[in-house]
N, C-alpha and C positions, 0 to 999 in steps of 0.2 A: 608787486613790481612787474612793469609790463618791459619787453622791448618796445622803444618809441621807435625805431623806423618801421618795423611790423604793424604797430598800432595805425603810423602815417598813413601809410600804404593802403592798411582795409578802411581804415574811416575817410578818405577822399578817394572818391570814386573817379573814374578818368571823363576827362572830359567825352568820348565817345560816350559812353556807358551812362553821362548822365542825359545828354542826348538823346538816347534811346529812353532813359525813361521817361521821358518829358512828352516825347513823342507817343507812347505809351497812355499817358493822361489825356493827351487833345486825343487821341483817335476816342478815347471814352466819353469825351464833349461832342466829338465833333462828327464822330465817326470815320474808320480806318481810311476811307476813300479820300477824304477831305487834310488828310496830314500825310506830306511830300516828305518822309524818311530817308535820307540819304549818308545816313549815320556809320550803318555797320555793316562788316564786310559779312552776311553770312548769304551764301550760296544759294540763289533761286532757281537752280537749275537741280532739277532732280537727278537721284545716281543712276548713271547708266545702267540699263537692264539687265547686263552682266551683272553686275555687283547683287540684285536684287536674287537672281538666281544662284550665283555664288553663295547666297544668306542659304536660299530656299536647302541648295543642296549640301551645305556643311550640314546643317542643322537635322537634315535627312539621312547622312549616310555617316557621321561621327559618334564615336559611341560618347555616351554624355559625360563621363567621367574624365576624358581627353577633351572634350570640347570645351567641359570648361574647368580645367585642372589647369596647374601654374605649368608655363611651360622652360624649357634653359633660358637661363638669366638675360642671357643676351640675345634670344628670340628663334623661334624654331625655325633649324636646318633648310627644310623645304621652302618657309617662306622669305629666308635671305637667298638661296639660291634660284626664288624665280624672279626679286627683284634684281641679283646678279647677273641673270640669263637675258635681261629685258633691256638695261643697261648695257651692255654686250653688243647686241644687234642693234641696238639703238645709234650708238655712238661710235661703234669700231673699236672698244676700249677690250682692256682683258682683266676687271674684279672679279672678286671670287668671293664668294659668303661669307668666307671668316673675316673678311673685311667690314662687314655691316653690322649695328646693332640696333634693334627695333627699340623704337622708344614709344612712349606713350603720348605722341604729337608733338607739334618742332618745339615747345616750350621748355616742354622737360629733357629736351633733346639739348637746345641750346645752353641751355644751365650746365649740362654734365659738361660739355665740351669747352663753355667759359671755366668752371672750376678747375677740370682737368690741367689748364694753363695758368691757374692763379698762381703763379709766383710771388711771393713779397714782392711790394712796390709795383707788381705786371700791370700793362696798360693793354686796354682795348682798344682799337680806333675805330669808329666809324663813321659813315657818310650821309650827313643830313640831305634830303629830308629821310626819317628813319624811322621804323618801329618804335613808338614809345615807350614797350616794353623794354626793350634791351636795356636803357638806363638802369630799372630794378634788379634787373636782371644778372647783370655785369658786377654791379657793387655787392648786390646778395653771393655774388662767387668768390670777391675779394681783390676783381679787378679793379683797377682806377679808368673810370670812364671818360672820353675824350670824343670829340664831335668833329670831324672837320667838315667846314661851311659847305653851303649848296653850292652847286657848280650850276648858277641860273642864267638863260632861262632853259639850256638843255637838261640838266640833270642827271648828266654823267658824272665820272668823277674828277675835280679838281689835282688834278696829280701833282702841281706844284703846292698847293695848300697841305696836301695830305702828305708830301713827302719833306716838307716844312714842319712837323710835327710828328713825324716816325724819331724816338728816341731806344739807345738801347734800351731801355723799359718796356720798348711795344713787344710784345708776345701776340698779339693778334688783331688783324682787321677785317671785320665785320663787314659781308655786303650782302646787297638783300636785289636779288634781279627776277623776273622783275620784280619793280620795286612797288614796294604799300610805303607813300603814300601817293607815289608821281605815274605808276602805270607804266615807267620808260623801263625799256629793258635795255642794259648796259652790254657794248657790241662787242663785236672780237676785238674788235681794234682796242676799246678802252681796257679791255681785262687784260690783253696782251700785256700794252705799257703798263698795265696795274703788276701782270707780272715778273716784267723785265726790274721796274724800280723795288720791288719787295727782294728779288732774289740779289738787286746789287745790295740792298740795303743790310741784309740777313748778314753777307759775306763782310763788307763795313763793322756790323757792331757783332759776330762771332756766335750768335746763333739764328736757328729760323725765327722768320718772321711770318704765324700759320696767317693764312685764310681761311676764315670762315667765310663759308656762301648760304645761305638761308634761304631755300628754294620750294615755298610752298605753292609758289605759282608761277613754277616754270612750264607746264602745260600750258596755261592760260596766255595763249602769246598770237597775235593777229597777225600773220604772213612775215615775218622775221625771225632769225634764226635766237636762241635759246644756247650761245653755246654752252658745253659742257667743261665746266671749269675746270675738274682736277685735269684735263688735257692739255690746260694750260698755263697753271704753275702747279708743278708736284707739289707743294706742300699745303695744299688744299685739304679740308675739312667741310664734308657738306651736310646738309641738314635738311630732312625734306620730309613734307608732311601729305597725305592724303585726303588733306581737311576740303583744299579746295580742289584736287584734278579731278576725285571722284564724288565730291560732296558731300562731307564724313566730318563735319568741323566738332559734331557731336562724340563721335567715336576715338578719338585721340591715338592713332593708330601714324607710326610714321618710320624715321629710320639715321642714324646716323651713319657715312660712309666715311673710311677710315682707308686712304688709300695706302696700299704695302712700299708703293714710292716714295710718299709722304719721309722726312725725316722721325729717327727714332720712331718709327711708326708704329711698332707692338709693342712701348711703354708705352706709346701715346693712346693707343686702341686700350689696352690694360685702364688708363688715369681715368678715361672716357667710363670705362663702368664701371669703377671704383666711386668713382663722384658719383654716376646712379647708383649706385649702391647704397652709399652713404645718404644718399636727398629718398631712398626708398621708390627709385624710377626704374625698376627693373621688373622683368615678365610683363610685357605689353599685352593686353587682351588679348585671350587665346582663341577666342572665336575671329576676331578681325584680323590675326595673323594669319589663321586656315584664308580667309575671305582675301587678302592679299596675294595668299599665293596660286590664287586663282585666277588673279584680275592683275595683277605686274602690269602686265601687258594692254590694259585697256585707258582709254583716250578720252575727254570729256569731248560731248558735243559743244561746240562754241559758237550754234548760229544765232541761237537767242542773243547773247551775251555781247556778242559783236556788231549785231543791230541797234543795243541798245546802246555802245557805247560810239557808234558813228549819230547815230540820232542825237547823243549829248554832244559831241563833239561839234558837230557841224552846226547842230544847232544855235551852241555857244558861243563860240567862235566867228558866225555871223551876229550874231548882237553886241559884240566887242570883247566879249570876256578873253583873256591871254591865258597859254598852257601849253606846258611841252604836248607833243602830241602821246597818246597815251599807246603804245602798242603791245600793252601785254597787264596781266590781273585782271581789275574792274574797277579799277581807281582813275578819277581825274583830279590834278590837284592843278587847281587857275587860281591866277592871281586876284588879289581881294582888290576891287574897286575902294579906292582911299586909301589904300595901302596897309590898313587896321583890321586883319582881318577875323577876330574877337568881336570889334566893334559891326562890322558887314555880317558875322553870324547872325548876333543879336536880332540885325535887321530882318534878317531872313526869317527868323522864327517870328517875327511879327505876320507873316506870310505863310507862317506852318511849313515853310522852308526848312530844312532841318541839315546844317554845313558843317563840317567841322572846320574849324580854325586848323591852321595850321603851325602853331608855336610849339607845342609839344608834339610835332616831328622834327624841331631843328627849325624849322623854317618860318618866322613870321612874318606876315602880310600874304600867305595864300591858303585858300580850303580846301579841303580834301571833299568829294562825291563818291560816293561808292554806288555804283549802276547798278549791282546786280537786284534788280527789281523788275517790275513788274514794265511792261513798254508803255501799256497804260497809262501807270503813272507818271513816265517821262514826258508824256503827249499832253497832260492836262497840266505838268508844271512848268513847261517852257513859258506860257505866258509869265506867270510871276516872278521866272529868270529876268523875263524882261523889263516887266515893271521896275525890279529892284535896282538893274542897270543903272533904270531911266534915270533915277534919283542920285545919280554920281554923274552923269552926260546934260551937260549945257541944253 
């Protein structure tokens, strides 16, 4: 006897994933140059030279039985206190270490933090277009998952749809800035009223209502501000990973922050690694924690990154394709010519085009890009953007 939704889950693969391996097969026909991947988010940008050095010198000056021995459950002292110190100067805020807890990447991060809130009956909400993991995610903890619609063509949040569907059951709402799959980073302005109506809402049905912020790629942001959330509603929960600021999606190295303002904040901090505890997500890499609390402080280069994504952009965008404008991650996500956009992937892989659909973020009829590639290959596949076009324009 198996669990069937466990079963579900490993035997269909996601549509990204299978993307990628299809792509995987014509680059073996056709060779790597000749198939335009625009599939998966992993990091082409290598890890800044710090980090490299940071490797060089744990691994040189740690005696081996600490470097790679388990270290406190909720992650060692030094390297929450320098990503507390960095935080700090950063933002003008006042965290302190006992507030954080190192997770093993924002995955196992985010799970502890939905469980910690599973109440009977608890609701999640979140804001398409959206991670498609969170669905697995959310129900694996024993939340009831909820979606409220895209707010198109900006891709802010809908605050009347979303506050349309806040019931006392909501225990938490999920937001992801910037966002995978739209690129758009959600402003002061939107997070404000985000947390004006959560804090009237809270007071209405008698308890918090948290936020969760999922901030893998809040570094990755092109001349616009990143605000920092728990500033602006206290009962914030943030979740943040090193996968993409330093290029580490391999290393699983991250952090949940647990602010002391927060409501019941030390059950809450306590439920948080009780659920790692219990999912076996506790003691984060002890080598990448030293390597953390070395580099807190250090900042991805983004010239690559933001050439290639004005080259998609502009490129696009004069051949007709539509799309919030993208100013942060490496995602574009435009709208699918015919409005089917399943059916327009399809096409595109006849062209070794490789799109993702955008239905399993919440949002159908647009695909997602992920830039971070090579410029290269942006330069030799804007023609076959265009061809594709051609074939929906009179």
């Amino acid at each position: 006897m198996l669990n069937e939704t466990a079963y579900a889950l490993g035997a269909n693969r996601s549509c990204i994933r299978d993307l990628f391996e299809y792509g995987c097969e014509r680059a073996k026909l056709l060779g790597r140059e000749n198939v335009f991947d625009y599939s998966l988010g992993n990091p082409s940008i290598p890890s800044p030279p710090q980090v490299t050095q940071a490797i060089r010198d744990v691994l040189n000056d740690t005696d081996p039985l600490l470097l790679h021995g388990y270290t406190s459950a909720v992650g060692d002292y030094e390297t929450r206190k320098a990503i507390s110190d960095d935080l700090n100067r950063r933002y003008g805020v006042s965290t302190r270490p006992e507030e954080f807890f190192l997770g093993c990447g924002a995955a196992p991060e985010l799970t502890a933090v939905m469980k910690a809130l599973a109440v009977e009956g608890g609701e999640l909400l979140t804001v398409a277009p959206y991670f498609p993991e969170y669905k697995p995610f959310a129900e694996n903890a024993g939340l009831v998952f909820r979606v409220v619609p895209p707010d198109v063509p900006s891709f802010q949040v809908d605050l009347g749809r979303l506050e349309a569907m806040l019931t006392p059951h909501t225990q938490v709402v999920l937001i992801n800035t910037p966002n995978n799959p739209s690129g758009v980073v959600y402003t002061r302005e939107t997070l404000m009223a985000l947390g004006d109506l959560l804090t009237r809402k809270s007071r209405e049905f008698g308890h918090p209502i948290y936020l969760l912020s999922d901030e893998p790629y809040r570094e990755l942001s092109y001349g616009v501000e990143v605000p920092f959330v728990p500033s602006i509603y206290r009962d914030t929960i943030l979740c943040y990973s090193y996968s993409k600021s330093l290029s580490l999606p391999g290393e699983r190295i991250g952090y949940v922050y647990v602010p002391q303002a927060a409501a019941d904040s030390q059950r809450l901090y306590a439920a948080v690694a009780g659920a790692a505890r219990a999912m076996g997500h506790v003691c984060a890499p002890s080598l990448w924690q030293k390597v953390i609390a070395r580099c807190a402080h250090v900042r991805p280069d983004l010239e690559s990154c933001d050439r290639n994504r004005r080259a998609l952009y502009e490129g696009l965008t004069a051949m007709g394709y539509e799309m919030a404008k993208p100013d942060g991650a490496f995602y574009l996500f435009i709208k699918a010519p015919g409005g089917d956009a399943k059916a327009f992937s399809e096409k595109a892989k006849k062209k070794d085009l490789l799109l993702v659909p955008g239905d399993g973020f919440g949002c159908p009829g647009y695909f997602r890009i992920c830039y971070c590639v090579s410029y290269d290959m942006i330069q030799r596949s804007l023609p076959r953007f265009r061809e594709l076009i051609g074939e929906y324009q009179p």
